[in-house]
N, C-alpha and C positions, 0 to 999 in steps of 0.2 A: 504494500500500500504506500502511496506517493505520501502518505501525508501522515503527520503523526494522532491526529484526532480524525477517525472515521465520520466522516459527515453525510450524515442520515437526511433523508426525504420523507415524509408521510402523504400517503395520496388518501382522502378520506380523511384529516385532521378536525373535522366540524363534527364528528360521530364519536362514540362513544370510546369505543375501540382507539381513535386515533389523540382522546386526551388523556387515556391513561396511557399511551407509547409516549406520548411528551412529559407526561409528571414521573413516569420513571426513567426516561431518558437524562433527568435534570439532571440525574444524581450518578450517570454513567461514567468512568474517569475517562474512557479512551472515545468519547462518544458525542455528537454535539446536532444538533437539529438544525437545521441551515435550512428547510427548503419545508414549508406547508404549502398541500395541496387540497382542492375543490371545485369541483367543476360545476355546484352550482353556487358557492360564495367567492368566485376570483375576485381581485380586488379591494378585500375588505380584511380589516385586521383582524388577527386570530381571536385577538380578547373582544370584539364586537360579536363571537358565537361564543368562547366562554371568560366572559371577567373575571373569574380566578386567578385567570392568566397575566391579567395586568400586571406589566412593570417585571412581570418573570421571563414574557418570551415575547419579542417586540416583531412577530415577523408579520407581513401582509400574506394573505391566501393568493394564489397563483394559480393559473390554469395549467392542465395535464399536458406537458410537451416535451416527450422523453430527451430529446437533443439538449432542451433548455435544463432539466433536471444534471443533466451526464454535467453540465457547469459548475452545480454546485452541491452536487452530491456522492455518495460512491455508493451507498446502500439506500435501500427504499422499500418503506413497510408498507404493502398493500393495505390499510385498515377499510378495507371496500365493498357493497353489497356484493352477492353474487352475478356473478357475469361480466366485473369490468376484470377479473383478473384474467380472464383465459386469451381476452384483444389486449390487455394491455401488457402483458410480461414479458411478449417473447420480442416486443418493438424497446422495454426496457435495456433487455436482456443484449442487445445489438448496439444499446449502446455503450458497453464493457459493464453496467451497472448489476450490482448483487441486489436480488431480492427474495423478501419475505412476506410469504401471502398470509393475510390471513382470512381468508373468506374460503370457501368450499370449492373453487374451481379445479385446486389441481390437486386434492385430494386424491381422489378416485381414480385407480388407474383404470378404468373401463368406460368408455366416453360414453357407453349406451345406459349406462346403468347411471351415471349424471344427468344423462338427459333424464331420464325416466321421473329421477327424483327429486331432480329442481327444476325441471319444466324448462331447459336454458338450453342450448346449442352447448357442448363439451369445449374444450381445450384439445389442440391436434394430438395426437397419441406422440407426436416425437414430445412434446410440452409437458406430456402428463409421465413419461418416463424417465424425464429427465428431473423433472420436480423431487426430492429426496420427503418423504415423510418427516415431521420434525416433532415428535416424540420424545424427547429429550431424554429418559431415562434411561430408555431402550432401546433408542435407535440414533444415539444422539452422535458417536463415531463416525457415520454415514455424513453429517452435516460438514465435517472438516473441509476446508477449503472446497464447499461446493458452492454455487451460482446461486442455486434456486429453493428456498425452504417452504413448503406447506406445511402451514402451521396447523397443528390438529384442531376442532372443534371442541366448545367448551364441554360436553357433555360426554364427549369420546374421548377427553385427557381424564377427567377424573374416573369412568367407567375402564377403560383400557387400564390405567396403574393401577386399578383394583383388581382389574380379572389375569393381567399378563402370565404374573408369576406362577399361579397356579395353573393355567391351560398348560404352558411351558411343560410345567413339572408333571401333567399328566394328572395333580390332584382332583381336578372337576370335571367330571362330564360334560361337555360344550354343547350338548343338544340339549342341556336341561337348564340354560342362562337365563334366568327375567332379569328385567333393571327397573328398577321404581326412581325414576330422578327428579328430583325438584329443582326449580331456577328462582334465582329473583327475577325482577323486570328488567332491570339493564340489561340482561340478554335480548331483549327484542329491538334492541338501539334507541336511538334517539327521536323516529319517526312519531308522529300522533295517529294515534289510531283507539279506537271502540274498546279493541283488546286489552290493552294498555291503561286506559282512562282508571283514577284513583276513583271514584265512586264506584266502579266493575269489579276491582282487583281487591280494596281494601276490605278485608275479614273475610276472605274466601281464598278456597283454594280450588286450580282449576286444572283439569285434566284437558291437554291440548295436543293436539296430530297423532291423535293416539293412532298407534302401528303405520303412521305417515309421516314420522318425522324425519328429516334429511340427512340426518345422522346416525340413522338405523346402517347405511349399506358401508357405511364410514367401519362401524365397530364391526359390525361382520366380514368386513373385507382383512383388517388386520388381526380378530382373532381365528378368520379360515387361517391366516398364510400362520400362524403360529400353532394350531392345533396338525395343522396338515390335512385337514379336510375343510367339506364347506359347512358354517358353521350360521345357523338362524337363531334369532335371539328375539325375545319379547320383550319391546321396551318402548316403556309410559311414559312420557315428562306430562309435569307438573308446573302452572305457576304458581306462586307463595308472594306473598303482601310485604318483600322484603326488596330493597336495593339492588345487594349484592350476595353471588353467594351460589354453590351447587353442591346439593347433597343426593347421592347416588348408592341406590342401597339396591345389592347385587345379592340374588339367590339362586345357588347352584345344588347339584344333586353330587356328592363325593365321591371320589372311587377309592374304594378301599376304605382304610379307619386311617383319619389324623386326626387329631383335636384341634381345640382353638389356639395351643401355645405353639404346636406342630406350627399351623400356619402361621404365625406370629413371625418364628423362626424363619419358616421360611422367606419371608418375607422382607425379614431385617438382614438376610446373607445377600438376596436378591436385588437389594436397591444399597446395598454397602457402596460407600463413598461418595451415595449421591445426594447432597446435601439437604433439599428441597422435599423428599418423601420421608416422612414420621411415622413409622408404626408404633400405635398406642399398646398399651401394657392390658395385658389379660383383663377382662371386664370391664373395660373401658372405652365409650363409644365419640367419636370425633362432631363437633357442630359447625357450623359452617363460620357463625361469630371467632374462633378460635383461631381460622386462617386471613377471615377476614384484613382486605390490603396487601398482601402477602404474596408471595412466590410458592407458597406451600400447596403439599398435598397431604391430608392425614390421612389415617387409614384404620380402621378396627374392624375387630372377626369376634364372631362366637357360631362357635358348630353346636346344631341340636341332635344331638346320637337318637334322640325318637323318631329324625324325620330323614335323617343320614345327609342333611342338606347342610351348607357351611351361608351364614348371612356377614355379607364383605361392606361395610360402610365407606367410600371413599367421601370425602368433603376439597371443595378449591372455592379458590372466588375468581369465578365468571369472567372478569375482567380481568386479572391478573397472570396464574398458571392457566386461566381457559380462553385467554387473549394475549396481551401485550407481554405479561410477565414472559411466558415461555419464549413468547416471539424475539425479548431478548436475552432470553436463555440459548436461544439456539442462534442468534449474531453471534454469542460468543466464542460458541462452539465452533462456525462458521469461520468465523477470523482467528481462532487461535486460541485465544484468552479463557483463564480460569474461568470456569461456568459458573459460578455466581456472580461475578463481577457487574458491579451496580446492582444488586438484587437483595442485598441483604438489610429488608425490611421488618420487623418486627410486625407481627401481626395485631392491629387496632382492637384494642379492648377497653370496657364495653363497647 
């Protein structure tokens, strides 16, 4: 790298996604935000969509023109709905620039199976092969000096580091997966919608895409290529009256007898030196307040021997490891550097 502080691009800066990449980027040492993008607020400074921002990051909003980015940038966070990453990457990508998606486009390495499930025209198969999954726990070696990171979805980062270790080790039966997930609201962005509205949301909980969420073929695609076969999962999200926040409670059918310390163990050998993943101590169940702000993932078990089934709680926050956090979790990885670097945030409590 020509330059001694990496200078970052956000395209998508006015969404939700793209001000938690700015308020952890503040705190990056090797890292610096030079370049906010919007293609419908060009023109207008960043703290005119969030005044928080005053006097912390003085930049004006820019329109998308990868030539003009390649000036003042060297990396660039997609924070984008779905569909602008599959045209916009690979005109990024041409112009020597690294990037990091984090929208669903290059996910999926099966363009039919994208289409099917986000309703959108795919990304070309050379784009989606060349995209590295960025999974950071488990796949995070693969991100080293590579171009292009698909950053996993929020609901498929805390589901997958609950279920990896054990598909791996052959403890659960993969045909017998349900997932009961919850989200706060910030997962649905910054848009106004009916869905959304605090008179709909507040003191209710709602059961939403049920068996249609976009994120079903996401987890089934990574725990088929991990079990070795094709693997279908039943899985619910939920909205809850909360901010931030994903709590994802995972029940499988065992093979064999482990108990809850078995997997405990296992789990604590399986994510050894990776700073970010906590496994709680026997009886003890993770809340989503706990990670809250945070680059965290927690994680608790208890196996019922009456029903030979093992119940995996993971908890993240949505915006952080199931957004921006990981996304720069895996720049670091990406360019070299200690993988917590700028990330070592204390989780906000209460």
């Amino acid at each position: 790298m020509v330059h001694d502080i990496t200078r970052a691009a956000i395209v998508g800066a006015t969404g939700y996604g793209g001000a938690e990449l700015i308020r952890l980027l503040q705190a990056h040492p090797h890292t610096e935000v030079t370049c906010v993008l919007s293609s419908s607020s060009s023109g207008t400074p960043l703290s005119g969509s969030f005044p928080h921002l005053t006097n912390i990051v003085e930049l004006e909003l820019e329109a998308i023109e990868p030539a003009a980015v390649k000036e003042k940038a060297d990396v660039v966070f997609l924070a984008t709905p779905a569909g602008v990453s599959a045209e916009l990457t690979p005109r990024l990508l041409e112009q020597g620039l690294k990037v990091i998606d984090l929208s669903g486009d290059l996910r999926l390495k099966d363009g039919a199976v994208y289409e099917k499930w986000y309703k959108r025209s795919p990304a070309s198969d050379d784009m989606l092969e060349q995209a590295v999954y960025g999974l950071s726990e488990v796949y995070g070696e693969k991100a080293a000096g590579h171009s292009v990171i698909s950053n996993p979805g929020c609901f498929p980062t805390a589901t997958l580091l609950g279920l990896i270790p054990a598909v791996r080790a052959g403890w659960i039966d993969p045909s017998s997966i349900i997932i009961d997930a919850k989200t706060g609201v910030s997962g649905a962005g910054r848009g106004i919608g009916l869905g959304t509205h605090y008179s709909e949301i507040n003191e209710s909980v709602k059961a939403y895409k049920v068996n249609a969420h976009q994120h079903i073929p996401e987890i089934e695609q990574v725990l088929g290529a991990e079990a070795g076969q094709e693997v279908i999962v039943t899985f619910t999200s939920h909205l809850i009256p909360m901010t931030r926040g994903i709590l994802s409670t995972l029940y499988a059918k065992i093979n064999g007898a482990h108990g809850t310390q078995e997997f405990i163990d296992l789990y604590r050998n399986f994510y050894a030196g990776r700073p970010f993943v906590r496994i709680r101590e026997n009886g003890i169940m993770p809340a989503t307040k706990e990670v809250s702000g945070s680059n965290y993932c927690d994680i608790g078990f208890s196996v019922d021997e009456r029903t030979g089934r093992v119940t995996i709680v993971s908890v993240i926050d949505n915006m952080v490891k199931g957004a921006a956090g990981q996304a720069i979790q895996n720049l670091n990885l990406m360019m070299g550097w200690e993988e917590s670097t700028g990330l070592h945030f204390v989780p906000m409590y209460p």
